[in-house]
C-alpha positions as CSV (number, residue, x, y, z in Angstrom):
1,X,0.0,0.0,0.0
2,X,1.0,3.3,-0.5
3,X,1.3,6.3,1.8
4,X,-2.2,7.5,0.1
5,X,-3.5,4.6,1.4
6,X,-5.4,3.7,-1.8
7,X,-7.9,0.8,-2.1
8,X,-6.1,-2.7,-3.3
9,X,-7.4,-5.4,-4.6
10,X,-5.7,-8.6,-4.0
11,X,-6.9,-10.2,-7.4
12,X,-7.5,-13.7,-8.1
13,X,-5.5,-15.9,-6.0
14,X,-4.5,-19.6,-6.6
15,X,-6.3,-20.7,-4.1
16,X,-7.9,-19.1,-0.6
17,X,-8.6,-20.9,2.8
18,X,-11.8,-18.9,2.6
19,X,-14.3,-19.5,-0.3
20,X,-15.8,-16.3,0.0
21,X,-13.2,-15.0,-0.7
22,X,-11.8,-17.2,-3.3
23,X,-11.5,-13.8,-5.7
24,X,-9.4,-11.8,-3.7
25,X,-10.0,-9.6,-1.1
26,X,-9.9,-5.6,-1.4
27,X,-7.9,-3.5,1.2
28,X,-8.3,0.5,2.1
29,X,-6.4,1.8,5.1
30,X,-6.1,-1.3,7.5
31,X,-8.8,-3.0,7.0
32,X,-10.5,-5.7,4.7
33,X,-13.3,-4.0,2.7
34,X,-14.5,-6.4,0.7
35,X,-14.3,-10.3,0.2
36,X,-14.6,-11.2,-3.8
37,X,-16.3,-14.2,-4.7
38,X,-14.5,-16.6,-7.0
39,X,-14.5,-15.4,-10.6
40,X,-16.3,-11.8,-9.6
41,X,-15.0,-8.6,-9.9
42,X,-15.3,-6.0,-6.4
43,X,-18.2,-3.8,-6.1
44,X,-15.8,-1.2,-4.3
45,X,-14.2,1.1,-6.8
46,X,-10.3,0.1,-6.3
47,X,-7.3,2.2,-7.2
48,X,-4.9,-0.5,-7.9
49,X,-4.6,-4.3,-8.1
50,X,-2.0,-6.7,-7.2
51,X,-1.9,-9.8,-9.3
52,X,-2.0,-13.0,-6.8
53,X,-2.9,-15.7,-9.2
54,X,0.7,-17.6,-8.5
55,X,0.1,-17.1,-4.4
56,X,-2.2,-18.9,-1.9
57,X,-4.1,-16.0,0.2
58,X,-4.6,-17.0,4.2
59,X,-5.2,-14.7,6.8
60,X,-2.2,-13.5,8.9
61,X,-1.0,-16.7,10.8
62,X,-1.8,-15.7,14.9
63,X,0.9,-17.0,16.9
64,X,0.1,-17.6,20.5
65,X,2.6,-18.2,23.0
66,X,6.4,-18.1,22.4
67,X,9.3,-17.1,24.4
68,X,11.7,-14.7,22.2
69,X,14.7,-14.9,24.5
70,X,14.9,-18.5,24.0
71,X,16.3,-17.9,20.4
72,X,19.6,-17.5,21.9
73,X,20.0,-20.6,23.4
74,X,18.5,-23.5,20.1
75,X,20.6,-26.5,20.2
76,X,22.0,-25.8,23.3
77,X,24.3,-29.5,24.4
78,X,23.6,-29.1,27.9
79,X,19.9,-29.0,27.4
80,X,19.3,-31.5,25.1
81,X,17.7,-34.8,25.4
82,X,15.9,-33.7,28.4
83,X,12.5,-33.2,29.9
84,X,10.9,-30.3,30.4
85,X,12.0,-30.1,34.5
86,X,15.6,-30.7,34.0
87,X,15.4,-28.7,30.9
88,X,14.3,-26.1,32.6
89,X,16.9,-26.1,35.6
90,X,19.6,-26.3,32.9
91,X,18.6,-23.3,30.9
92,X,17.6,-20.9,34.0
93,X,21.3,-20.9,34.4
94,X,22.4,-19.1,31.2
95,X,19.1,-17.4,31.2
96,X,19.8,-15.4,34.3
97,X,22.2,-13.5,32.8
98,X,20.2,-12.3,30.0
99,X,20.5,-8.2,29.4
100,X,18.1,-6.1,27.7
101,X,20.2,-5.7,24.5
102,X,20.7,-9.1,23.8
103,X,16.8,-9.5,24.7
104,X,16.2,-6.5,22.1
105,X,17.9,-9.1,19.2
106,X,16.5,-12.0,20.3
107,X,13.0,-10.8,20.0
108,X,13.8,-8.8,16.6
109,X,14.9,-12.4,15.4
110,X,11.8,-14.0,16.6
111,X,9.5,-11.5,15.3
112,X,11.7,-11.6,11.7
113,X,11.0,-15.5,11.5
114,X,7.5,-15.4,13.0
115,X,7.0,-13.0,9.9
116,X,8.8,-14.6,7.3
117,X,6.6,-17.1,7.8
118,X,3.4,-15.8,7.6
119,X,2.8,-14.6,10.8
120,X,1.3,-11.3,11.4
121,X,0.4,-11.3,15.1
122,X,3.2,-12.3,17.5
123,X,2.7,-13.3,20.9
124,X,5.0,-13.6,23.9
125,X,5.5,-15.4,27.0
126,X,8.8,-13.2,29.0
127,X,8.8,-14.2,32.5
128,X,12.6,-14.1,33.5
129,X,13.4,-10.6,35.1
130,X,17.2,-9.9,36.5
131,X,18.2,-7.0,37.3
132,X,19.5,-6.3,33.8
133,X,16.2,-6.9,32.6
134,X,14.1,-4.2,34.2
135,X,12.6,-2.7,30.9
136,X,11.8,-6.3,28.9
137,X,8.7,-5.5,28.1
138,X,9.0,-1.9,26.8
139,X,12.0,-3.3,24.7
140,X,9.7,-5.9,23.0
141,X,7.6,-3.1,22.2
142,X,9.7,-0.7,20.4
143,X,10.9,-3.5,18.6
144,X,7.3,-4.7,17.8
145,X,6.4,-1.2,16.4
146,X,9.7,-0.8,14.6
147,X,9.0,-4.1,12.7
148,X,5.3,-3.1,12.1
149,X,3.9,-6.1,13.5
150,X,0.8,-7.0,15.8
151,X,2.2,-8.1,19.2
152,X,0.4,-10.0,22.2
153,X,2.9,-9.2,25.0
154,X,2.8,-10.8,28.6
155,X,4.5,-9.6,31.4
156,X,5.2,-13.2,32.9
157,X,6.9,-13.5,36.1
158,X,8.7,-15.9,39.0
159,X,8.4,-15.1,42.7
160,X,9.3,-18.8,44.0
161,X,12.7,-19.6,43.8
162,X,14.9,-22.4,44.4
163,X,15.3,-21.6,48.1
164,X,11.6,-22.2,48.6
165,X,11.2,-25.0,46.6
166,X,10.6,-23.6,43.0
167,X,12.9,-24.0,39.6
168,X,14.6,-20.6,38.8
169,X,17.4,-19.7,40.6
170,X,17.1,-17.1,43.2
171,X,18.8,-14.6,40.6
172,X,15.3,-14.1,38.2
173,X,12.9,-13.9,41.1
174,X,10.7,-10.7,41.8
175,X,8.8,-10.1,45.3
176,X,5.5,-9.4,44.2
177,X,4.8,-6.0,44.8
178,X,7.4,-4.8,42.0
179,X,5.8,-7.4,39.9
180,X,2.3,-6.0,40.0
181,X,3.3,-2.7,39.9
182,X,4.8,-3.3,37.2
183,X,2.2,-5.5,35.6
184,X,-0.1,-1.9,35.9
185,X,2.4,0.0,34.5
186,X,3.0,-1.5,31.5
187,X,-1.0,-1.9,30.9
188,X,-1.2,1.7,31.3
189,X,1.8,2.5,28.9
190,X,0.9,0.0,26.0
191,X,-2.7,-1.3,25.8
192,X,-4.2,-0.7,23.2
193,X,-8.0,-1.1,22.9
194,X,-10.9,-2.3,20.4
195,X,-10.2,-2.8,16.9
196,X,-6.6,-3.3,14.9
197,X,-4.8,-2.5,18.3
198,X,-1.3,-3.1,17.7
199,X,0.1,-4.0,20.7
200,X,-1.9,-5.2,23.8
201,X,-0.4,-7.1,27.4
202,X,-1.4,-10.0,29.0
203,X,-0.3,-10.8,32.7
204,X,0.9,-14.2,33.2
205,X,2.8,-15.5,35.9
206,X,5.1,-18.7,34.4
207,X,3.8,-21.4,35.8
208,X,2.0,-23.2,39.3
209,X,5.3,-24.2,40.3
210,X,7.3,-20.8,40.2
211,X,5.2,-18.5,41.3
212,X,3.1,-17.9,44.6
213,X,-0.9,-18.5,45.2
214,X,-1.6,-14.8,46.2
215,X,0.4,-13.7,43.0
216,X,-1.8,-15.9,40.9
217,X,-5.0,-14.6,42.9
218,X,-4.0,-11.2,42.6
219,X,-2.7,-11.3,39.3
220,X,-6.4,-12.6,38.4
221,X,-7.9,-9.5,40.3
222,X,-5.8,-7.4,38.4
223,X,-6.4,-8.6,34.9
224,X,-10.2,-8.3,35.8
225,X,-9.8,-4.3,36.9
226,X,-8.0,-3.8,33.8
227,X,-10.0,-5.7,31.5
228,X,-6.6,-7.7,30.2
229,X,-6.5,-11.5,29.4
230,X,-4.7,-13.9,31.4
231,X,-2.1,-16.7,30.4
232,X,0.6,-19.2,31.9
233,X,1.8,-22.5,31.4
234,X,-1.0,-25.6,32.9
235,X,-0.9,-29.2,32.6
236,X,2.7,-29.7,30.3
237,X,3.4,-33.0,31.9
238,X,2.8,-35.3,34.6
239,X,5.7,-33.7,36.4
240,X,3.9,-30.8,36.9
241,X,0.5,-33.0,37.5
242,X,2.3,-34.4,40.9
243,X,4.4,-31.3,41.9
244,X,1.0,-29.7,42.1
245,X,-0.8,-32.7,44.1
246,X,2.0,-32.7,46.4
247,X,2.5,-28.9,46.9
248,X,-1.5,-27.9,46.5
249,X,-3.1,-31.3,47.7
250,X,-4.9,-30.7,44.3
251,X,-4.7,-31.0,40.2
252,X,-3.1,-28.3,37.9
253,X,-6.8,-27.5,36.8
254,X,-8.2,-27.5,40.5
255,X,-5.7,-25.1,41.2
256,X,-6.1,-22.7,38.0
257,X,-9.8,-22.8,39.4
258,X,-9.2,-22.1,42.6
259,X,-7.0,-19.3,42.3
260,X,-9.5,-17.6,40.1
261,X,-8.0,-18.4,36.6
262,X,-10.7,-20.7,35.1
263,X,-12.5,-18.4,32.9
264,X,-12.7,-16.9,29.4
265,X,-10.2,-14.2,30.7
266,X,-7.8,-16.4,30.1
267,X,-5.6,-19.1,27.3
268,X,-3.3,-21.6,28.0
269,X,-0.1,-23.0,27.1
270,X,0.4,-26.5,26.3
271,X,-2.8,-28.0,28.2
272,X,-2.1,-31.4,27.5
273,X,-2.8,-33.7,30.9
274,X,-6.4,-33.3,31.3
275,X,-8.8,-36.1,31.7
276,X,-12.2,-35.8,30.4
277,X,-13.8,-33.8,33.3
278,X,-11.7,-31.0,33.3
279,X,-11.7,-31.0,28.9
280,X,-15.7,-30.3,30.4
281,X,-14.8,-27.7,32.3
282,X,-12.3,-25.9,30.6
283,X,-14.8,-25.7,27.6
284,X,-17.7,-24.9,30.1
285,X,-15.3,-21.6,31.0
286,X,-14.0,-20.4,27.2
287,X,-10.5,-21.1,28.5
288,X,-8.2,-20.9,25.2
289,X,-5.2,-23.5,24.5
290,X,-2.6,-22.4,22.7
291,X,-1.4,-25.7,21.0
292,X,2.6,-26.1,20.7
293,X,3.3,-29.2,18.7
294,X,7.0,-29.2,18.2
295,X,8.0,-28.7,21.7
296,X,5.7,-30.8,23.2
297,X,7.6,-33.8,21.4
298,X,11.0,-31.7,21.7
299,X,10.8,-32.7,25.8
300,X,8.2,-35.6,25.1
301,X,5.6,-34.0,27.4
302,X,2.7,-35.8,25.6
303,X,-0.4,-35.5,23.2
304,X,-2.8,-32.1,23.8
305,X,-6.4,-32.8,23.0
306,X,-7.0,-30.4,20.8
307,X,-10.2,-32.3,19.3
308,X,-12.6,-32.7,22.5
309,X,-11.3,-29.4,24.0
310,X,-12.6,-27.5,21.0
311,X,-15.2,-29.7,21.1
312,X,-16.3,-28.7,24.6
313,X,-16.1,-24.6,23.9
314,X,-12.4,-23.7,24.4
315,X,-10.8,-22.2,21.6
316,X,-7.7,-24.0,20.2
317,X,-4.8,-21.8,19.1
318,X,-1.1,-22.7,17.6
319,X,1.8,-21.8,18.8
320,X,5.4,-22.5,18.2
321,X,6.6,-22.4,21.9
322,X,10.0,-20.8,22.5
323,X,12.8,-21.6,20.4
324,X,14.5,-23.8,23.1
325,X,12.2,-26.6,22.7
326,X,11.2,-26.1,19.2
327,X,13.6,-25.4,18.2
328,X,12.4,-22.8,15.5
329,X,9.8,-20.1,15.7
330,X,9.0,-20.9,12.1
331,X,4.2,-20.9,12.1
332,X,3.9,-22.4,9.6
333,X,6.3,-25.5,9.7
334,X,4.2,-25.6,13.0
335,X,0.8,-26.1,11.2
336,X,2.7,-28.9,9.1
337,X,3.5,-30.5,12.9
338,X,0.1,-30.0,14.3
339,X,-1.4,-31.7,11.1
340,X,0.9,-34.6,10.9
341,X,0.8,-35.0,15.3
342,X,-2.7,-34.6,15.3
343,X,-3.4,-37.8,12.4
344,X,-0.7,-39.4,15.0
345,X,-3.1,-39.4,18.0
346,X,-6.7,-39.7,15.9
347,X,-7.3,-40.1,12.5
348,X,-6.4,-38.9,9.1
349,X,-9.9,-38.4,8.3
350,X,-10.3,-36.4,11.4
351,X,-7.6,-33.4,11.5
352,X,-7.6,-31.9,8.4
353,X,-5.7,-29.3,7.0
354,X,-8.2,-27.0,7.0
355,X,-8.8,-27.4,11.0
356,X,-4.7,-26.7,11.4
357,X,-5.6,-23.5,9.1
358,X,-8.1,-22.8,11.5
359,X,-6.1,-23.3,14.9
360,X,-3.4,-21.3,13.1
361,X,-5.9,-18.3,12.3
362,X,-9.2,-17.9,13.7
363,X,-8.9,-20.3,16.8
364,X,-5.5,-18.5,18.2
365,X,-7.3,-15.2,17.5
366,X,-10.1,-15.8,19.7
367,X,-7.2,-17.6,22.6
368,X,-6.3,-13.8,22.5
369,X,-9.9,-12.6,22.7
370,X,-10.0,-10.8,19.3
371,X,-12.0,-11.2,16.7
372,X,-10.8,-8.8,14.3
373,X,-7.9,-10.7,13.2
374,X,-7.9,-14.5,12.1
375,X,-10.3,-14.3,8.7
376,X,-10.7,-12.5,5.1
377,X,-14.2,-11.1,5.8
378,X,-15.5,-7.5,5.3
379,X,-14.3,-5.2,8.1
380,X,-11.2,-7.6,9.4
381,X,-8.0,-6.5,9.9
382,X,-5.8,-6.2,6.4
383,X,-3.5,-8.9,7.6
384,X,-3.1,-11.3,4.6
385,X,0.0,-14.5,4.3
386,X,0.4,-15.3,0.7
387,X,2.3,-18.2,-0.6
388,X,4.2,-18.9,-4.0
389,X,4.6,-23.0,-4.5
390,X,7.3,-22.7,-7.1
391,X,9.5,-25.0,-4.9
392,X,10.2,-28.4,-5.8
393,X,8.8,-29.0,-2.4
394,X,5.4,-28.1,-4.1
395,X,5.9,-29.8,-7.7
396,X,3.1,-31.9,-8.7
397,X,0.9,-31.2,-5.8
398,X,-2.9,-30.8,-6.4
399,X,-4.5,-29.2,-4.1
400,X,-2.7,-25.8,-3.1
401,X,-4.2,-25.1,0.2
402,X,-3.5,-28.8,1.5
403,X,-0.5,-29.0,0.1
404,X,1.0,-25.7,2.2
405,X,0.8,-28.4,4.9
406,X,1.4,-31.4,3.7
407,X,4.4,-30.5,1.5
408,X,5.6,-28.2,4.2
409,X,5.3,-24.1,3.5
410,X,8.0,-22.0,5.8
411,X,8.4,-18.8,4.4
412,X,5.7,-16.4,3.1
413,X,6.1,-15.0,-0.3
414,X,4.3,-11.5,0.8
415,X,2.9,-10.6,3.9
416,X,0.4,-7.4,4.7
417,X,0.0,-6.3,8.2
418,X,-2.8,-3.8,8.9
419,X,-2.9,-2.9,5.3
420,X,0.9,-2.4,5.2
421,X,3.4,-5.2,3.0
422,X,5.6,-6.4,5.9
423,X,7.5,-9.5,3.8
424,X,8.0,-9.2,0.0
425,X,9.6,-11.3,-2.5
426,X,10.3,-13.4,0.4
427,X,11.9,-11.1,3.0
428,X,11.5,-8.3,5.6
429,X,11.0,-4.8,4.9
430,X,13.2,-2.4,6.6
431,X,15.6,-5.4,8.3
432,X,19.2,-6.2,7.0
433,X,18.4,-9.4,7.8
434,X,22.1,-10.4,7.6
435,X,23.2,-7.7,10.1
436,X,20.6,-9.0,12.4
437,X,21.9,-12.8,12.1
438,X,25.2,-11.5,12.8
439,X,24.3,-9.5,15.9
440,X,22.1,-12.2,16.8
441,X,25.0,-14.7,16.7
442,X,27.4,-12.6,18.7
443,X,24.4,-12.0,21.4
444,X,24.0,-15.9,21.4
445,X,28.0,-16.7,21.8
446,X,28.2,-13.8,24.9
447,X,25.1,-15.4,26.7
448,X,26.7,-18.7,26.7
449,X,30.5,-17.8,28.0
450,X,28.6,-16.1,30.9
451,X,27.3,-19.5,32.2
């Protein structure tokens, strides 16, 4: 689009996810204005067309939980070929040391991949606060804005350490106080509101087993007085499933419920260890679950049930997890994964491309309580992925929606967030992507000699 912000229309794609808009869709300002049926011309008067008959047109890819930081540390020796508590315990060590520049790159090279592929709304999961970390958040959102992408930011956070019986070293813990403090302030700073906002924040302490009670209840009362959404970490293995009976006397859900979590306010990550009662009462409460394929087999934490939770009423989202137990933060090679571990654990005949396309869109849209994202249909936001299959990847294939899963999509030809082209030809406007790599990879090598 043009600083005029004329009206586009995205003519005549390959193929669409969305019939109704098999045609194209048209674009003024940031918003969808018209879905074209398939062979029609728009109704809306359009200034100028862009020719998409060699691209498949999705929606924006929605990305629901991540951890940027973790980009540092991929293929880290120490770490690998362990579960997720060990893991854990491993990596806290190097993490502890983060500082806000390297955090700065980190999520720049998150949010770079995340876009290349398709992605148009990131989302983030930062919970690990030194003392050299005291502006994380406001970091990730200069560098959100910079990039021009839609960001779901969390302010996560630890205030049970090792010395009372938690994971992280005593290093990344916060008392309380500064943590919901700063949980407000950052709410005040950056939340944005209604309609195409850019960048809105989540609270969402890590996880039942590094953080207190009171901070969950409170961080639940103050999500409500804010009107924000909630989100942590619930039911990743059956480690967690015991640490919980034997610290709470209770299951991971029985705890989210009676902290105050159990509610529409609020999505998940992972959700995989639930029998069929709570799948009930998760649905019965709108509780999202952000699905993350590749790093629940990374650390073998098990099968989610992403078929009778959406079933019940929760909304499913993707995500790719952080890129420590991915290890990539690639969206759509994580559709491919969520295809191909769904068929694993029910039936080819019952996860279908088209409901990975959904998780990937719509369903992690509403796990962030939006509905202006996710689709193609009149008055949506302009956030559009379109794919070239002219890789031999692709040769020979069919069906071009099925086969950006099947034959395994990664990178977006051209991207358009809020009506602007982020990705074209393949890359990143406005990044020197190999300067980033480069400062990326020095970041990465200083994180590690400080161990």
């Amino acid at each position: 689009m043009t600083p005029q912000q004329q009206t586009l229309w995205i003519r005549h794609p390959c193929a669409c996810s969305d019939a109704r808009a098999a045609g194209g869709v048209v674009v003024r300002d940031d918003r969808i204005v018209e879905a074209v049926p398939a062979g029609a011309t728009p109704a809306t008067p359009v200034d100028a067309t862009f020719d998409a008959s060699r691209h498949v047109l999705l929606p924006g890819l929605v990305n629901t939980h991540h951890h940027f930081y973790q980009t540092l540390t991929r293929a880290y020796s120490p770490a690998l070929n362990k579960a997720l508590f060990p893991w854990l315990t491993t990596l806290y060590e190097v993490w502890a040391n983060l500082d806000e520049e390297q955090l700065a790159v980190a999520s720049e090279l998150a949010m770079v991949e995340l876009l290349m592929s398709g992605c148009t709304t990131v989302a983030d999961h930062h919970y690990v606060f030194s003392g050299a970390l005291a502006h994380a958040i406001d970091v990730q959102v200069e560098t959100a804005r910079r990039l021009g992408v839609r960001a779901a930011l969390t302010r996560g956070s630890m205030s049970v350490g090792r010395d009372d019986g938690g994971l992280p070293p005593q290093s990344v813990v916060q008392d309380e106080a500064t943590i919901l403090d700063e949980s407000a302030r950052l709410i005040d700073a950056y939340h944005q509101r209604g309609d195409g906002a850019m960048t809105t924040i989540a609270l969402a302490p890590c996880s039942p087993f590094s953080v207190s009670r009171e901070l969950m209840q409170d961080s639940a009362r103050l999500a409500e007085e804010k009107d924000v959404r909630l989100h942590t970490h619930l039911a990743e293995t059956e480690d967690e499933t015991a640490y919980c009976q034997r610290l709470f006397g209770m299951r991971p859900l029985d705890y989210l419920e009676a902290v105050g979590w159990l509610s529409a306010r609020t999505w998940l990550a992972h959700g995989i260890h639930f029998d069929d009662a709570e799948v009930a009462r998760l649905g019965a409460a709108g509780t999202g679950i952000a699905h993350c394929p590749s790093s629940n087999m990374v650390l073998g934490s098990g099968l989610c049930r992403t078929l009778e939770l959406e079933a019940a009423g929760c909304p499913v989202g993707l995500a790719v997890d952080g890129s420590a137990s991915n290890d990539h933060s690639n969206l759509a090679e994580e559709m491919r994964q969520a295809l191909l571990l769904g068929r694993l654990r029910y039936a080819p005949s019952r996860v279908t491309h088209d409901d990975v396309i959904r998780w990937a869109t719509r369903g992690s849209a509403a796990c962030l309580g939006r509905d202006d994202i996710g689709g193609l249909a009149a008055g949506q936001q302009a956030d559009l992925a379109l794919f070239r299959l002219d890789e031999p990847r692709f040769s020979g294939a069919e069906n071009p929606i099925a086969a950006l899963l099947l034959c395994g999509a990664h990178r977006a030809d051209r991207v358009m967030v809020a009506g602007q082209w982020r990705v074209t030809e393949g890359q990143p406007e406005g990044v020197d992507l190999d300067a980033l790599l480069a400062r990326h990879d020095q970041a990465a090598r200083a994180l590690r000699r400080t161990r």
